[in-house]
Residue, then its C-alpha position, 0 to 999 in steps of 0.5 A: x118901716x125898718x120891720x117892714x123892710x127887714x121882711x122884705x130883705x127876708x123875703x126875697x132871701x128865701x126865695x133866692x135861697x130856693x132858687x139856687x142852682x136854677x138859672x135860664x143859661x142855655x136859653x136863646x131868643x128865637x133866631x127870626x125875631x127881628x130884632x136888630x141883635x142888640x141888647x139881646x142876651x147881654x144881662x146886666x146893663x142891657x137897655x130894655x129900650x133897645x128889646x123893644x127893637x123887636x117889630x111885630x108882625x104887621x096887621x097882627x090882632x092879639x087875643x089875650x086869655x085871662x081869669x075874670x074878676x079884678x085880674x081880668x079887668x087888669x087884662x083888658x087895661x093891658x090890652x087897651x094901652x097896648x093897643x095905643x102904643x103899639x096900634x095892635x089890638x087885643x081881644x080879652x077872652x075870659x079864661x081861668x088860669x088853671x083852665x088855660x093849659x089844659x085848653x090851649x092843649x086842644x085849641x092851640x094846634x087847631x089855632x083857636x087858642x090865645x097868643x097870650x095867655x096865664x097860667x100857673x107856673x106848676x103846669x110849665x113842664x107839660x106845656x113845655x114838654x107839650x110844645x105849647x109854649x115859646x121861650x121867653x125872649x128876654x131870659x137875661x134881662x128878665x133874669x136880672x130884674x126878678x125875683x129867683x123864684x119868679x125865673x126858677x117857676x116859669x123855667x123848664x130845664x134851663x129855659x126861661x118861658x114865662x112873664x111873670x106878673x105875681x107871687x101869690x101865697x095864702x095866708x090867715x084873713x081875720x075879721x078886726x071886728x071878732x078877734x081880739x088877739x091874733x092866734x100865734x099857734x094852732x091851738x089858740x085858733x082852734x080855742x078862739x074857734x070853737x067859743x066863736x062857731x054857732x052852726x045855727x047860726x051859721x056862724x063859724x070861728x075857721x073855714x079852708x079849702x079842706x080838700x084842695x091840696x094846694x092849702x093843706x100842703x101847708x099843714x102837711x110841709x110843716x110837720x115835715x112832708x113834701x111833694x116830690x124828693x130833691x126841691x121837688x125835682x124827683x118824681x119817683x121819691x113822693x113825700x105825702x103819706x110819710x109821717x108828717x103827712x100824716x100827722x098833717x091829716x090827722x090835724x085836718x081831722x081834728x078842726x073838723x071834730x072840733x070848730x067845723x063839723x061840715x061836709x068839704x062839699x059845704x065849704x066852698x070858696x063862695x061860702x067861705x067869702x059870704x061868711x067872710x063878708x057877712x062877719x059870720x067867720x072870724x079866720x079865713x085861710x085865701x090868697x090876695x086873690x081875695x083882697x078885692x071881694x073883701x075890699x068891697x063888702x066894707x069888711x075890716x079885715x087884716x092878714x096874719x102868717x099861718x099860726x104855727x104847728x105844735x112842732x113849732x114850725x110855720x105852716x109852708x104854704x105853696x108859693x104860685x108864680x102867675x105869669x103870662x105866656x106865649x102860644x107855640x101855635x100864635x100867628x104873630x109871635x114877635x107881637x104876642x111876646x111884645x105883648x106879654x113884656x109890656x104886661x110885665x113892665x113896672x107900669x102895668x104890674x104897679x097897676x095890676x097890684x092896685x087893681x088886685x093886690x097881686x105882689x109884683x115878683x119884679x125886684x125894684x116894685x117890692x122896694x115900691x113905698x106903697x107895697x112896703x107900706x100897705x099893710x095887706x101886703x106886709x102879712x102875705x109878705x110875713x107868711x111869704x118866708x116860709x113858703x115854698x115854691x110848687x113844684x114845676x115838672x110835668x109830673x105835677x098835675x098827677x098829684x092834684x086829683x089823687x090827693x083831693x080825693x084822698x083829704x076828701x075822704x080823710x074829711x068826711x069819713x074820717x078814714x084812717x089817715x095813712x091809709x087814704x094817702x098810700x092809696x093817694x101815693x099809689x094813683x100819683x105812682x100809677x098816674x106817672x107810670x102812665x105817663x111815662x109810657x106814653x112817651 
């Protein structure tokens, strides 16, 4: 208990530590929101009986965009107890979290997009800057009561937009029933990988995204590279092709020389979980995302950090903060916000946590007995420390596609490491400039 609580002590300094400077001042709630006035922007001591002053439109109909699986389960719950506290019904449409920015870009002016909906927190900037989005209507109180990770990813220049509902970073998955010692440094993984992989068999020691920057950005943050300069604020001082870039690169080219001679194209995240499933893959870099499928297939699995690099460092896996937020273009927004607060309430996050294994970024749940106590929970909490929040400025999605083509190439032709991200770096520079100039 006293490891696990140390840990969580950590935890929640890393991310305060990273959170310095950030803030929601300057935020204001919306002036015709209805509320009595009371309890609003008051901070500490604030009565959250007396947010819930906020009356919302009357013969509102919600409708709720969420990904499917255990979170979207999680989502018609919400809109269920919703709708039998508040007699507003709600409507859950299936729609990926990642996939929401970019639909509600067509489908909110036209009025055809959620009133609430999730989303990633690195897409904040362009859907703020996209007027997409309204302000959260509580920033003092939500200041107060999460993690500074959770207000720092979901603001946008001093304005709190999100309802945060999970921290999520990824860890080492390990099968109990193959590996003996947990590895401690890179090379020990790849050593027990290689006595492990039997291609015909189609047995395999370690598999990861190898083209998805959002796991590699862990090797790569390690050995000293970096997105964007000044906490990831700085979009014209790009760290991905420098030294430890690179050298980053050139590990991901060793596992594949060594333990997984597949194309990218062959490993999947199906195909990973299957293995996973079937005992037929001893490490598995994921997120808790993937506790629930591996849950039900009976396997006896356990979470580790990311064994450590041959500098010595700890991987620094990319921390996501998943939140809800209000559609700009929504017909009811005093209900929609009402909506997404009672989403975020201990109640609905403790379930949500239950029913996903999704780490509640609200302070008091993380000091909740069965998340300290759960062992799955402790290794992503372990990794946790050394992770690093994405970056939120709306220059972040020129990243992502430059750099999977560049780690794809890196992978499957064993180009020349430097030279596949100066070309990445070109395109994000390039991609910027471009967006620059619509403005």
């Amino acid at each position: 208990m006293k490891k696990v609580s140390m840990l969580l002590l950590a935890f929640l300094l890393v991310f305060a530590l990273s959170a310095c400077g950030s803030g929601n001042q300057g935020a204001t709630p919306p002036a015709d929101q209805g509320t009595d006035g009371q309890g609003q922007g008051q901070g500490q001591g604030q009565d959250p009986s007396a947010t819930d002053e906020v009356k919302p439109e009357e013969g509102a109909q919600l409708t709720m965009w969420e990904s499917g699986g255990a979170v979207g389960e999680w989502a018609k719950y919400v809109g269920q107890e919703f709708q039998k506290k508040y007699g507003i019904p709600v409507k859950f449409e299936e729609v990926g979290h990642t996939d929401a920015p970019g639909k509600l870009k067509t489908d909110g002016p036209a009025g055809l997009g959620a009133d609430v909906f999730a989303a990633p927190h690195d897409h904040l900037g362009e859907m703020v800057t996209g007027g997409l989005v309204l302000e959260n209507y509580w920033p003092d109180q939500y200041a107060n009561e999460y993690m500074d990770a959770a207000i720092k990813g979901t603001t946008y220049e001093n304005v709190l937009y999100g309802y945060p509902t999970g921290i999520e970073t990824y860890a080492l998955f390990y099968n109990k029933d193959l590996v003996k010692e947990v590895p401690k440094t890179w090379d020990e993984l790849i050593a027990q990988s290689k006595a492990f992989t039997d291609t015909k068999a189609n047995k395999y020691g370690f598999m990861m995204e190898v083209n998805n920057f959002y796991f590699v950005y862990s090797l790569m943050g390690g050995y000293g590279g970096y997105v964007f300069g000044k906490d990831n604020t700085d979009p014209t001082d790009i760290g991905l092709n420098n030294e430890g870039s690179v050298k980053a690169a050139q590990l991901l080219q060793r596992i594949h020389n060594e333990i997984l001679p597949l194309k990218n194209e062959d490993i999947t995240y199906d195909v990973k979980q299957s293995l996973f499933n079937e005992g037929k893959l001893m490490f598995n870099m994921d997120g808790p995302w993937a506790v629930d499928g591996h849950r039900k297939a009976g396997v006896n699995f356990g979470i580790a950090p990311l064994p450590t690099l041959d500098n010595g460092q700890h991987p620094t896996s990319f921390s996501g903060i998943r939140a809800l937020y209000v559609n700009a273009y929504t017909k009811y927004p005093n209900a929609a916000s009402l909506l997404a607060k009672f989403a975020t309430s201990d109640e609905m996050l403790l379930k949500l946590y239950e029913m996903t294994g999704m780490l509640p970024p609200k302070k008091a749940l993380l000091d909740n007995d069965e998340i300290k106590n759960n062992e799955i929970s402790k290794g992503f909490l372990e990794q946790a420390q050394y992770a690093v929040p994405m970056p939120n400025i709306p220059q972040m999605p020129s990243v992502w596609d430059p750099m999977k083509a560049a780690l794809s190439t890196i992978w499957n032709d064993n180009t020349d490491a430097k030279k596949a991200l100066d070309s990445a770096v070109q395109q994000i520079k390039d991609a910027i400039k471009t967006q620059n100039a619509g403005k």
